[in-house]
Steps between C-alpha positions, in 0.01 A plus 500: 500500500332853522194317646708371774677802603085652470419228715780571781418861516102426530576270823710727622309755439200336731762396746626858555115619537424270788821586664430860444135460652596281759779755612228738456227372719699426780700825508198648539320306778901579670416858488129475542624324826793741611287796518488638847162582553427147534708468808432860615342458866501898579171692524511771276522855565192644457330222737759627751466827420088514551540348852747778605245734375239384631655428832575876498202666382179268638491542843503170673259614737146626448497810696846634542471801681318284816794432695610892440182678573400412870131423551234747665384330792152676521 
């Protein structure tokens, strides 16, 4: 009788373990799958933030004092 009862807890045993690794494996392809940066469609910051700058600080145009200083006609 002691082998039975040995017997019932071993398949148990292996049924608990694939539950437990089932459960497992697909809570973490949920998570794995909930994480926002997979759906995240914003440009980040610093992309934004280097255009600004560079907007502001490289002039667009070459020379750009020519439309302030008026030409010498000679």
């Amino acid at each position: 009788e002691d082998q039975d009862w040995g017997f019932v807890a071993m398949v148990l045993d292996r049924l608990f373990l694939w539950i437990f690794a089932i459960a497992s494996i697909a809570g973490t392809f949920a998570i794995l799958c909930d994480a926002p940066a997979l759906y995240d469609t914003t440009k980040p910051i610093d992309v934004k933030l280097s255009s600004v700058v560079r907007q502001q600080f490289l002039p667009q145009n070459p020379n750009p004092y020519k439309n302030i200083i008026p030409q010498t006609v000679v």
